[in-house]
C-alpha positions as CSV (number, residue, x, y, z in Angstrom):
1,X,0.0,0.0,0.0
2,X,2.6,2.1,0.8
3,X,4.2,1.7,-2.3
4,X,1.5,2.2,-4.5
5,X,0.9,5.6,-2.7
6,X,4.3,6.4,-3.2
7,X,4.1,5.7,-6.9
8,X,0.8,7.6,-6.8
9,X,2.8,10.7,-5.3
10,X,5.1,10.7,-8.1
11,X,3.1,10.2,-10.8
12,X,1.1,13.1,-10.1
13,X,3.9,15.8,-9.1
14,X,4.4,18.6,-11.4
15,X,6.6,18.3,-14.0
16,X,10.2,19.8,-13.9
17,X,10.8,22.8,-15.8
18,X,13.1,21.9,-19.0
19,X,15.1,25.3,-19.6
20,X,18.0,26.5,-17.5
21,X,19.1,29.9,-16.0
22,X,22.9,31.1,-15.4
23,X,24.3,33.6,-13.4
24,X,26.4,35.9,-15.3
25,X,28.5,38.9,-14.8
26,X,26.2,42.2,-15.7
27,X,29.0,44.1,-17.4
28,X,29.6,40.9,-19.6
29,X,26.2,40.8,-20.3
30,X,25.7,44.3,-20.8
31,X,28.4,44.9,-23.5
32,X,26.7,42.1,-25.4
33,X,22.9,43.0,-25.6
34,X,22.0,46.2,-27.7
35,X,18.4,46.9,-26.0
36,X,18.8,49.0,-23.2
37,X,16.1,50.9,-20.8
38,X,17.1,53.3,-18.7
39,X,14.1,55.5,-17.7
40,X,16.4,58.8,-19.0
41,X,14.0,59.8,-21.7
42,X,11.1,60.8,-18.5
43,X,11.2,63.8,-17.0
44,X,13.6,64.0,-14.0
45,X,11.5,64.0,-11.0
46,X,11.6,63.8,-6.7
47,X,9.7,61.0,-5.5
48,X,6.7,59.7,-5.5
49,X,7.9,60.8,-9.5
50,X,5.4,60.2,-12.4
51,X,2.7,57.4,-12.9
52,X,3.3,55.5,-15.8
53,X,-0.1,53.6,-17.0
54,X,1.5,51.4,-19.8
55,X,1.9,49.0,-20.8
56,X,5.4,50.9,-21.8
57,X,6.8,50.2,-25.1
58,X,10.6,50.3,-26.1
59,X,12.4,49.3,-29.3
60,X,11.9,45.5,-29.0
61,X,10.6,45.2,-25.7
62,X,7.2,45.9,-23.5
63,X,6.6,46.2,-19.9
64,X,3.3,45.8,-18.1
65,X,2.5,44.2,-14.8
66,X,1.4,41.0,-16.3
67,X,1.1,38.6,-18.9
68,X,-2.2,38.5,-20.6
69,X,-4.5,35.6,-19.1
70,X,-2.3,35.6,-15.8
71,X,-3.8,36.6,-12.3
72,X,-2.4,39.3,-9.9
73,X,-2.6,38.4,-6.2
74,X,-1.9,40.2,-3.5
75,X,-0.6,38.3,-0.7
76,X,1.3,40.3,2.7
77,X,1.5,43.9,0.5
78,X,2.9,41.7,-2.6
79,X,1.7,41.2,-5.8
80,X,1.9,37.5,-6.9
81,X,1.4,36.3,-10.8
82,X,-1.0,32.7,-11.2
83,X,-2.3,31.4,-14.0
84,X,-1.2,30.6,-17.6
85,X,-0.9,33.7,-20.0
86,X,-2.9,33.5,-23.5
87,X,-1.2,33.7,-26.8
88,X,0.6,35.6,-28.3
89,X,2.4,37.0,-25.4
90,X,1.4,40.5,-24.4
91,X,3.1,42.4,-21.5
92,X,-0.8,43.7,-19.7
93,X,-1.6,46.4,-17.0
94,X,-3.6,44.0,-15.0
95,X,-6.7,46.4,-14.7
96,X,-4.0,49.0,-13.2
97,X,-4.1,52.4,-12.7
98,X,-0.6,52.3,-13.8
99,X,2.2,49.8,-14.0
100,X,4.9,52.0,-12.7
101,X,6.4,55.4,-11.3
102,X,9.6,56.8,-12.6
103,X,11.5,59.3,-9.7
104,X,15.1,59.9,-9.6
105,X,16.3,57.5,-7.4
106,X,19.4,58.2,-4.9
107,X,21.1,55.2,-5.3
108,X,21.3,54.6,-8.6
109,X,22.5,58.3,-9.1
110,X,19.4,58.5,-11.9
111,X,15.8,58.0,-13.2
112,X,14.3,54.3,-12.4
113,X,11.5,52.8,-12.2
114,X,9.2,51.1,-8.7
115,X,6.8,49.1,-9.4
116,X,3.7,49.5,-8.4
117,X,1.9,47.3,-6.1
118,X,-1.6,47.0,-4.5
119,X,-1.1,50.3,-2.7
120,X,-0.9,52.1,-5.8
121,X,1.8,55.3,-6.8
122,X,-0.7,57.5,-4.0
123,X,1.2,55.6,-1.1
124,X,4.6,55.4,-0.4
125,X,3.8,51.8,0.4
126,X,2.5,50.8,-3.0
127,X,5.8,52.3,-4.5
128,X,8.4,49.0,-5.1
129,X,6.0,46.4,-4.6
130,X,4.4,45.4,-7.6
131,X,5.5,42.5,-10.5
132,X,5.9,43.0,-14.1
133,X,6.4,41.6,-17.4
134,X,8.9,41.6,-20.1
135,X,7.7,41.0,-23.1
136,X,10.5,40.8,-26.3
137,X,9.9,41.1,-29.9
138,X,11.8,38.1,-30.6
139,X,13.9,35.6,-28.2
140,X,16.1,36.3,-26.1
141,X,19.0,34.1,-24.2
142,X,20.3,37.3,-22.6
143,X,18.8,39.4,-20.0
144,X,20.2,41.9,-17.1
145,X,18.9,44.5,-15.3
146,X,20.6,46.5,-11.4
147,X,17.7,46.5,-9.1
148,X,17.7,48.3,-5.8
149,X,16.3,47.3,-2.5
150,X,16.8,48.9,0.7
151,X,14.2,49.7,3.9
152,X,14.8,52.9,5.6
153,X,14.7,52.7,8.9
154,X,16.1,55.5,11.6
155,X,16.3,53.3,14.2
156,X,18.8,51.0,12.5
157,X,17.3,47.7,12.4
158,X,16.0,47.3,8.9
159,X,15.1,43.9,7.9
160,X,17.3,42.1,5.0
161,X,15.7,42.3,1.6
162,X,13.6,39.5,0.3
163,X,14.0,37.1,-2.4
164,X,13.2,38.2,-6.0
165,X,11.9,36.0,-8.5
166,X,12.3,35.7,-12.4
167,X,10.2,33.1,-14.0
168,X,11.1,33.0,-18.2
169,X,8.2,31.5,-20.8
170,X,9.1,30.1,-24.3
171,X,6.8,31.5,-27.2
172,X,4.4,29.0,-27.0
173,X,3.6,30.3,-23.1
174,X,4.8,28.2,-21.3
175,X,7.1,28.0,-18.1
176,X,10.7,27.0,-18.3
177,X,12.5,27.9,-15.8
178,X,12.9,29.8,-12.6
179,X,15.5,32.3,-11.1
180,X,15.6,33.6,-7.5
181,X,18.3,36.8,-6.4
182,X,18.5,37.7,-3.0
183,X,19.8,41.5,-3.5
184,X,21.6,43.1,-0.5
185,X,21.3,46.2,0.4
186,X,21.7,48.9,-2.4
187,X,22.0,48.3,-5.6
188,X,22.5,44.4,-7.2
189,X,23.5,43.8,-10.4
190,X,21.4,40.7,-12.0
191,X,22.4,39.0,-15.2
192,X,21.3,35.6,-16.6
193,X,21.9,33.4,-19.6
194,X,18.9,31.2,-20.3
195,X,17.9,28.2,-22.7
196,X,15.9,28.0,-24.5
197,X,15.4,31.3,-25.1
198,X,12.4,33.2,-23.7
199,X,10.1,35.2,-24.8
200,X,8.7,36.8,-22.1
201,X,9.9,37.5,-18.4
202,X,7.9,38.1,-15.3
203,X,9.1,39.5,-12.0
204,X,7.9,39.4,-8.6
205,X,9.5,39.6,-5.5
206,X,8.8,40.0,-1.9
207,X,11.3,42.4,-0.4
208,X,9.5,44.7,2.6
209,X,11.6,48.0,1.3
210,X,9.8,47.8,-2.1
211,X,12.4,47.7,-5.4
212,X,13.8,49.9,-7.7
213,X,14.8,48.5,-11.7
214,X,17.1,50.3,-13.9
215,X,19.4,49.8,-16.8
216,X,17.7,46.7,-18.5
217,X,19.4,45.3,-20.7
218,X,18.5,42.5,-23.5
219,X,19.2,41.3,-27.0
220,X,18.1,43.3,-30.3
221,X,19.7,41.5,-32.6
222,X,18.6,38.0,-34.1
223,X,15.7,36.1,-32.3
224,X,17.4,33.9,-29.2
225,X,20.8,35.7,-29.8
């Protein structure tokens, strides 16, 4: 009996994801990919910054706060993505009042962009929490981006940033593999190599400071180069 349960387990756990994610340097990675974001081309603003509705469109690239046919969840102030996303891929705003605000941002020295989560760009709180999608124009095996987390907190005893998660989909929408950063303090440099090459990218994470994203970087050339 015990056996046959055992079997039974197996048989009906999910199946592992096929693809593969590798840590890179970022200045490698960034000296190879032509497509770059940097928030420069917004007006250069204080916090809370400007509300971006989107989703945003760049040469080869979209960002919204989902994939079309996905869920957003809010779970503990964070904004979780379930569900599979429809064809074709399309970076979506979720029903949002806006995907992101754009502020000058201390510690990258420039413009970047928070996320916004269920609190919205009207509270501080809402600013760094949200997900969001990448959407690319072709494939891509490349992708980098610096994000920032911190938690300011006078009293000294600011908690240590939370994981951050980046979950890559192949053309035909589904999953294939998974990526998890924990960031210090400040700002981290992320860079991956993937196979087989994705077509879309979702982030979420869970840090309590909120995030910051800047300097994404990804392939303009040939599809999956």
């Amino acid at each position: 009996m015990i056996r046959a349960l055992l079997a039974g387990a197996i048989l009906a756990a999910p199946p592992a994801l096929a693809g593969s994610v590798t840590p890179v340097e970022y200045d490698d990675m960034a000296a190879q990919l032509s497509g770059h974001v940097d928030f420069e081309s917004y007006p250069t603003l204080p916090e809370p910054g400007l509300a971006l509705t989107g989703p945003l469109v760049f040469p080869g690239l979209s960002i919204g706060a989902r994939l079309r046919g996905q869920s957003i969840e809010s779970t503990d102030g964070f904004e979780l993505l379930t569900g599979q996303p429809t064809l074709p891929l399309i970076a979506d705003i979720g029903g949002k009042a806006a995907v992101l605000a754009v502020a000058f941002h201390a510690g990258f020295g420039s413009t970047a962009g928070f996320p916004l989560g269920p609190d919205g760009f009207a509270q501080r709180s809402g600013r760094g929490e949200g997900a969001l999608a990448f959407v690319f124009d072709g494939t891509i095996t490349g992708f980098a981006l610096k994000l920032h987390a911190d938690y300011a907190d006078p009293l000294g005893a600011r908690p240590q940033p939370g994981p951050v998660m980046l979950t890559f989909f192949a053309p035909s929408g589904h999953e294939t593999a998974r990526h998890t950063v924990t960031p210090a303090h400040g700002v981290t440099k992320i860079a991956v190599q993937v196979t087989p090459p994705a077509a879309a990218i979702t982030l979420t994470h869970r840090d309590p400071g909120g995030i910051a994203i800047d300097d994404i970087r990804y392939s303009l050339d040939s599809p999956g180069s």
